[in-house]
C-alpha positions, 0 to 999 in steps of 0.5 A, a space after each residue: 429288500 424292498 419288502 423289508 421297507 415297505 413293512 417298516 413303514 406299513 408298521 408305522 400305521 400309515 395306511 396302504 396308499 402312504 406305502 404304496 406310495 414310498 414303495 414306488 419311490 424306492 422302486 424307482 430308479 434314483 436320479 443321482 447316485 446316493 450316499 449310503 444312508 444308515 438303514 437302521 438309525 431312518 427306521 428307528 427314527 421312523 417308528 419312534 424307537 428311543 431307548 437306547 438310540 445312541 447305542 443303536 446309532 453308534 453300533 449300526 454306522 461302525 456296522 455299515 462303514 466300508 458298504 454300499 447298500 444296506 437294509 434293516 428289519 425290526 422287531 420291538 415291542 409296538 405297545 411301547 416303542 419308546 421303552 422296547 429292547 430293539 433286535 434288528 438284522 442289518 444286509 451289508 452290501 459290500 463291493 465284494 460280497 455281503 455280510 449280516 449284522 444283527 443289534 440287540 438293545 436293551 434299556 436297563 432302569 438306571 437309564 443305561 443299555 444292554 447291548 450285543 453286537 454280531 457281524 457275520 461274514 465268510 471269507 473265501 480263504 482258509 481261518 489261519 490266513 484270516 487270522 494271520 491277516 486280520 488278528 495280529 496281537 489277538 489271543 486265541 483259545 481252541 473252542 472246538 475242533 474247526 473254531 478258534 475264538 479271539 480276543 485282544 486284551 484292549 477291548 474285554 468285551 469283543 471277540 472274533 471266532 472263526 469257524 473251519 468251513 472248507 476252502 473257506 472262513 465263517 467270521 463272526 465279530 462280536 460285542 456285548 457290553 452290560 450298563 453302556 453308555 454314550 461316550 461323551 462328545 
């Protein structure tokens, strides 16, 4: 995890002694408890990535409520990091375990962005509990014989499958939506 930071910032071009530097102050133990900072919104800002902000913003704060910690890596096109589609891969550090979350931004030329969405968890617990638990007024279709996928008529554009992984559930949310735009505030 620390490494992640470290290549975040040697990527900003910075020179070794500038990271040596903040990596010894990520290395170090904190002085006073911290508030959960959103890994991927301080690296966008950091590397100058610009397209499609408020879709990373937006996407990456509902990703990481409820967690403790959480990280980030990057890739995005460096010759042009202020027009690049953007994937990242953001650790959710939970209370009780962890998750994956991975962003992909796209900007389209009529200034709006493509964006999809996936958050990756399991569940100690069979997918029928998970279901009954969490997909109350959720429809479900059979995609294959050990994974059901949901979907809730108030929002098109999300899913949740759930893949069979005896005693357990593999849970993947998912969210795409072509020509997004930032909601008005």
């Amino acid at each position: 995890m620390y490494c992640l930071r470290t290549w975040v910032f040697l990527a900003l071009g910075s020179g070794l002694s500038s990271a040596f530097t903040w990596a010894q102050g990520v290395l170090a133990p904190p002085t006073q408890p911290q508030q959960n900072q959103n890994a991927l919104s301080i690296a966008a800002n950091n590397l100058g990535l610009v397209a499609c902000k408020s879709a990373l913003e937006r996407l990456s704060t509902l990703g990481i409520n409820g967690t403790r910690n959480n990280d980030v890596l990057i890739d995005w096109d460096r010759r042009r990091a202020a027009t690049s589609p953007i994937f990242a891969m953001i650790g959710l550090e939970y209370p009780n375990g962890g998750a994956a979350m991975s962003i992909t931004t796209f900007p389209e030329a009529n200034g709006t962005c493509s964006v999809a969405a996936e958050r990756v968890s399991s569940a100690p617990i069979p997918c029928e509990v998970v279901a009954s638990q969490e997909l109350g007024g959720y429809r479900g279709q059979r995609l294959l014989a050990n994974m059901m996928v949901y979907t809730d008529g108030r929002d098109p554009n999300s899913t949740v499958s759930l893949i069979d992984t005896p005693p357990g559930c593999l849970v993947i949310r998912r969210y795409v939506e072509f020509n997004w735009k930032p909601r008005a505030k």
